[in-house]
N, C-alpha and C positions, 0 to 999 in steps of 0.2 A: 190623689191617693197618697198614703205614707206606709212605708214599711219598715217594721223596724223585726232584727233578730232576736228570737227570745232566749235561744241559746240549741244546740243538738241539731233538732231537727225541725224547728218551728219558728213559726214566723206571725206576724199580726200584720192584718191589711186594715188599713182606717180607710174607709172610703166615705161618700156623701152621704150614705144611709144606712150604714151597718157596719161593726167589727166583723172582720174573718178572721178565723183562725184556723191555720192549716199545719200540719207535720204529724207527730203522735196523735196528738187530740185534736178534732174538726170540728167547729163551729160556726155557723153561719149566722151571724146576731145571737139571739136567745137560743137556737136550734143545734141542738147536740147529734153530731154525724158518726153513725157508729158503724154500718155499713156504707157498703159500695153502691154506686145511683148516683142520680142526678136530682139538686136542689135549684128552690129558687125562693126568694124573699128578699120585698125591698130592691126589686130589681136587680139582685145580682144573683147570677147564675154560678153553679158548684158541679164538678162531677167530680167520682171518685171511680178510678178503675183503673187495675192492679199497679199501685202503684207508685201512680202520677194523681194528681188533683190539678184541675183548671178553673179556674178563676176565672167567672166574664163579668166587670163590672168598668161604668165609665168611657164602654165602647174600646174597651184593650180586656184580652186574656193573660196570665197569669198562671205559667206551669209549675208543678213544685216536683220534684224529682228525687227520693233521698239513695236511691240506686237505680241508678241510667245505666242501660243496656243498649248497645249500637241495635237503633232501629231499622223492624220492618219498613216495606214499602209502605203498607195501610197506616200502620203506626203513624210512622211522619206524617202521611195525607192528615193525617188527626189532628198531630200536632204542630203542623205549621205552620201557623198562623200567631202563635206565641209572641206575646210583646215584650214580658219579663218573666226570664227564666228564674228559677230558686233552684241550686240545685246541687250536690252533695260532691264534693271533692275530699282528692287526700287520703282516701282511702278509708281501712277500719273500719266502722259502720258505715262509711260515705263509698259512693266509685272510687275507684283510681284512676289518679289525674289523665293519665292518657283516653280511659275511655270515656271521661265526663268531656274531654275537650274532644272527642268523636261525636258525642251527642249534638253538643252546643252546634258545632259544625252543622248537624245536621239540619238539624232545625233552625239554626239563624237566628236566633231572637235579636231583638234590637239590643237588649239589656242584661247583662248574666247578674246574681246577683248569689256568689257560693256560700253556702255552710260548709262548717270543716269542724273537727276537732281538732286538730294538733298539728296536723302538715296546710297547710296553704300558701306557703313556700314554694313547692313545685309548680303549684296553679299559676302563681303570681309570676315567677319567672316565665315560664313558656308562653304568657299569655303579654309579657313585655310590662307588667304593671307593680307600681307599687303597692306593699302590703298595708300600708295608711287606711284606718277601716274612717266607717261617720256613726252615726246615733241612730239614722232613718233615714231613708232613700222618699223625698218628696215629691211629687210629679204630676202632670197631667199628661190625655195623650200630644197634647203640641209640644213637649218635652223631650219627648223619646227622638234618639236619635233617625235619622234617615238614611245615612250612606254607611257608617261604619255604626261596631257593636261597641258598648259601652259595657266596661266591667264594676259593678259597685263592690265594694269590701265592705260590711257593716259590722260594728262592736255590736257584740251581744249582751243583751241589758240584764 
């Protein structure tokens, strides 16, 4: 799978069998998602609720998050199984860093992988990382880390 930032709040997944496209505008290949439910085509699987979008393709899920709220009990049960988070830091239209880094916590993903506009500064300090972004985040699931969380920074194209 590749993901690359398209900039705000969106994202493109290239997987084996279909573009994704998730943040403002959702599309699942050719299929334009304009409400809330769950899709499928091409074997990947999409939900949309209040939100968050999940992503199941390639045997790993895919949260995308553009305001993370310290979650419920059921919530997390939902969500924790997440292998790459997407998810809104910095504030402004995104969380603020303390509660996206309450989220992440919560759920664990193996992977964080933040949108920002203008601070990720804060993110990147508290999180101990450098702000050095890449083009696309390339991977299978034997990629993804095991023991510790991996943060990706991606320039937005």
């Amino acid at each position: 799978m590749i993901i690359t930032w398209d900039k705000n709040e969106n994202f493109t997944l290239k997987t084996r069998n279909k573009t994704v496209k998730i943040g403002e505008d959702i599309s699942l290949g050719d299929l334009k998602i304009t409400t809330p439910g769950e899709y499928e085509s091409g074997g990947i699987q999409l939900e949309v609720v209040d939100g968050t979008i999940e992503v199941f393709s390639e045997k790993m899920m895919i949260g995308w998050m553009k305001k993370a709220k310290v979650l419920s009990d059921s919530e997390l049960e939902k969500l924790s199984g997440i292998d790459v988070l997407l998810i809104g830091v910095g504030g402004g239209a995104f969380t603020e860093t303390k509660q996206a880094l309450e989220v992440i916590n919560q759920i664990d993903p193996k992977v964080v992988i933040p949108m920002y506009e203008k601070d990720l500064e804060s993110f990147t300090k508290e999180e101990g990382i450098s702000s050095e972004g890449q083009d696309q985040f390339k991977f299978t699931l034997n990629d993804l880390p095991v023991e510790e969380r991996k943060v990706i920074i991606l320039n937005a194209s």
